[in-house]
LOSEKE-223969 format. One record per residue (C-alpha): x, y, z; residue in three letters; residue number from 0. Coordinates in nm, 2 decimals. Each point is the difference from the previous one (the first is absolute). Example, Ala and Ser with C-alpha at 12.3 -4.5 7.8 and 13.67 -1.06 7.14 Angstrom:
2
+--------+--------+--------+-----+-----+
!     xx !     yy !     zz ! res !   n !
+--------+--------+--------+-----+-----+
!   1.23 !  -0.45 !   0.78 ! ala !   0 !
!   0.14 !   0.34 !  -0.07 ! ser !   1 !
+--------+--------+--------+-----+-----+
This chain:
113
+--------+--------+--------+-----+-----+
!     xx !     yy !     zz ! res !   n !
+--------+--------+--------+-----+-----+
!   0.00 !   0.00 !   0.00 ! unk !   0 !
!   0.13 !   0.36 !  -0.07 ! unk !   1 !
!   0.04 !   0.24 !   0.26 ! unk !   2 !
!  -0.32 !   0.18 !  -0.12 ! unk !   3 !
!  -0.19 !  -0.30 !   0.00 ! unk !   4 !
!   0.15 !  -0.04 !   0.36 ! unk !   5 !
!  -0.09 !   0.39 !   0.11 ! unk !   6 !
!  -0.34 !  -0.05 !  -0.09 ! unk !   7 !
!  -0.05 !  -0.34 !   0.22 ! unk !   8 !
!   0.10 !   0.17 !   0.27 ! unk !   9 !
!  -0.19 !   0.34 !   0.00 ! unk !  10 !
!  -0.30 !  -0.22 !  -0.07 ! unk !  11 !
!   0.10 !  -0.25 !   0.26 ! unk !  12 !
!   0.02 !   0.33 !   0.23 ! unk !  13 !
!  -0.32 !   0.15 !  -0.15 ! unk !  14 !
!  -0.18 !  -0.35 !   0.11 ! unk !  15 !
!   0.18 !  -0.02 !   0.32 ! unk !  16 !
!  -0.16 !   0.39 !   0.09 ! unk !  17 !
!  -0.34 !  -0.15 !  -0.05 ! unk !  18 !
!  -0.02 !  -0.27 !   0.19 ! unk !  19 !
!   0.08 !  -0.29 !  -0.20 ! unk !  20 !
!   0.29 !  -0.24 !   0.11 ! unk !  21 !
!   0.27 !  -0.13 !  -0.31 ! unk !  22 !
!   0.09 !  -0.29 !   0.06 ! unk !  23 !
!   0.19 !  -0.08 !  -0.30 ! unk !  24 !
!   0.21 !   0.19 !  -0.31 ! unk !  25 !
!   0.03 !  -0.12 !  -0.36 ! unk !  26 !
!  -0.15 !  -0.38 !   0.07 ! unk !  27 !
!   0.10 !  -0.19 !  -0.31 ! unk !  28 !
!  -0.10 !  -0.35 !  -0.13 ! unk !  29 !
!   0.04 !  -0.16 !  -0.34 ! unk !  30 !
!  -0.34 !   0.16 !  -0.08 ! unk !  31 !
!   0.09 !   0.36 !   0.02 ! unk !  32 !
!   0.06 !   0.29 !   0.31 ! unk !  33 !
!  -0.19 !   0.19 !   0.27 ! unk !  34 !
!   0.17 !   0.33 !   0.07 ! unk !  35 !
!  -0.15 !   0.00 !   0.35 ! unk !  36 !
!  -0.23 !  -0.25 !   0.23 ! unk !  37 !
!  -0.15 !   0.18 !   0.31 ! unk !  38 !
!  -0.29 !  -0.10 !   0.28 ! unk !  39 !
!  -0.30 !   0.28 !  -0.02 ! unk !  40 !
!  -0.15 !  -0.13 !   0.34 ! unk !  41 !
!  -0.12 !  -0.39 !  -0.10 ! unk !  42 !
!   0.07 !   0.12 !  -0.35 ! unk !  43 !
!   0.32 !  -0.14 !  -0.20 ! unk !  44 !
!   0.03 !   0.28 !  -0.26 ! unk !  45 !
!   0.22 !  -0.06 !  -0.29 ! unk !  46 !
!   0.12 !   0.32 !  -0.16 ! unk !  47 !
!   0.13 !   0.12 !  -0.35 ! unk !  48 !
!   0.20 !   0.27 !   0.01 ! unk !  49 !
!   0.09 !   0.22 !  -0.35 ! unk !  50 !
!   0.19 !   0.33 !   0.03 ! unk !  51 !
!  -0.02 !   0.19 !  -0.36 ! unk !  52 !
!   0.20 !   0.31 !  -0.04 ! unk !  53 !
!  -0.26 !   0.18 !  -0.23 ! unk !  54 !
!  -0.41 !  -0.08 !  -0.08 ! unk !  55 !
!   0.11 !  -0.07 !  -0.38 ! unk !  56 !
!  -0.12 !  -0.33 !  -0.10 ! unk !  57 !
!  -0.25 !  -0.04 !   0.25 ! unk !  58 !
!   0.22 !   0.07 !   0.29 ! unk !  59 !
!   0.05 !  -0.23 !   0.30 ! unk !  60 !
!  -0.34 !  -0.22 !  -0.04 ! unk !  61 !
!   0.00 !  -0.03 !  -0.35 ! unk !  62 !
!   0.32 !  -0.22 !   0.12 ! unk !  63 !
!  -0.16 !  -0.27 !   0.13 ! unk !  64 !
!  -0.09 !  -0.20 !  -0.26 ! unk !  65 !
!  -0.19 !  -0.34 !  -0.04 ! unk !  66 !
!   0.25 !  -0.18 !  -0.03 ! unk !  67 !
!   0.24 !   0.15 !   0.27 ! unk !  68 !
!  -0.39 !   0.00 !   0.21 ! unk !  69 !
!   0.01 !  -0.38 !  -0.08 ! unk !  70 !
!   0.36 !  -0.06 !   0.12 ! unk !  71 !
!  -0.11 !   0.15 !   0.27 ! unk !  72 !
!  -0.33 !  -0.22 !   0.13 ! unk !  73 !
!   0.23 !  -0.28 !  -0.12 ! unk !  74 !
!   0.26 !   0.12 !   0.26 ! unk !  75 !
!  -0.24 !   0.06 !   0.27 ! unk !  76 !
!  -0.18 !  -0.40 !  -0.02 ! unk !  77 !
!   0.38 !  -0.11 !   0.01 ! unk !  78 !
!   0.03 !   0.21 !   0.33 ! unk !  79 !
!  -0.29 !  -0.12 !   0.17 ! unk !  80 !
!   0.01 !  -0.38 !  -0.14 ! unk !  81 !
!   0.09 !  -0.14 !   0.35 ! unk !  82 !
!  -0.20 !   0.24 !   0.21 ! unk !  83 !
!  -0.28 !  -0.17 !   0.17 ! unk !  84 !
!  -0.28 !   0.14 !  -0.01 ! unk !  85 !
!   0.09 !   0.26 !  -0.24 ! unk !  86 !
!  -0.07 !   0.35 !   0.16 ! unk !  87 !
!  -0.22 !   0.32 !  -0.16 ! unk !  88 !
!   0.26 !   0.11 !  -0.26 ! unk !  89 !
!  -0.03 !   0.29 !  -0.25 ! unk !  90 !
!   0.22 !   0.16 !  -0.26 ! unk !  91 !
!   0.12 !   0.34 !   0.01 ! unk !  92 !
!   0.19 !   0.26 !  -0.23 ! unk !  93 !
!   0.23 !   0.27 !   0.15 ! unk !  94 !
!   0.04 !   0.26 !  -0.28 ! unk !  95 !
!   0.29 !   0.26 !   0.02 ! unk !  96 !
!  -0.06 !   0.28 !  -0.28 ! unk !  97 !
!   0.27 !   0.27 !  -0.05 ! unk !  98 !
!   0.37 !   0.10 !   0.12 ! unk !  99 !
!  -0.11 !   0.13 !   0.31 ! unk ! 100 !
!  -0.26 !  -0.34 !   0.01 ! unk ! 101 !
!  -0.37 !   0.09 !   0.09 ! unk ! 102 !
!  -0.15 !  -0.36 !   0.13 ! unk ! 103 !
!  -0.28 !  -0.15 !  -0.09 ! unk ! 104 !
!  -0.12 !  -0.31 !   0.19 ! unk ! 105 !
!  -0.27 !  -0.21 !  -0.20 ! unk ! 106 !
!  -0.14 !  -0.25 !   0.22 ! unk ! 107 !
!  -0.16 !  -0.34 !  -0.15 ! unk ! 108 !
!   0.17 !   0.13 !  -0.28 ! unk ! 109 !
!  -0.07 !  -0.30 !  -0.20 ! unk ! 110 !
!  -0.36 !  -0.10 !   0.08 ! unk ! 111 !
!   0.10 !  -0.40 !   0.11 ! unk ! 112 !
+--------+--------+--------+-----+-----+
């Protein structure tokens, strides 16, 4: 990961941190794909996308998430909680950081599952 990639984590680990949620782990990675950050929301496991774009050109920082990066994703988070018994409340978050001096944008159940 570059060190913007790695800047951005952690503001939004911080961000997350200042409202309450708990991370519990960075950058989880499995042969299916990555989650940038995993955190507890009370009984909720929230697993969260986070995109920095520099600029709103090409859609900006949501227009990032894509359907197949969204895939790798759900894909990622069933490899997570495959030996988690029962499987808790889960829901998927995006963490959008727009601009050099990043404005944040938090989408919650950012992808509807």
């Amino acid at each position: 990961m570059n060190r913007a990639g790695e800047d951005a984590e952690r503001l939004a680990a911080a961000y997350l941190e200042e409202r309450g949620l708990r991370v519990i782990e960075r950058n989880y990675r499995c042969r299916f794909g990555e989650i940038d950050l995993i955190a507890q929301d009370g009984r909720i496991l929230v697993f969260i996308e986070v995109r920095q774009r520099h600029s709103a050109a090409f859609g900006g920082a949501a227009a990032s998430i894509t359907p197949a990066k969204r895939r790798k994703i759900l894909r990622a988070a069933r490899h997570y909680l495959a030996g988690r018994t029962p499987a808790p409340a889960c829901r998927f978050d995006a963490l959008l950081l727009q601009g050099a001096t990043p404005g944040i944008e938090w989408i919650r159940d950012a992808f509807g599952e």
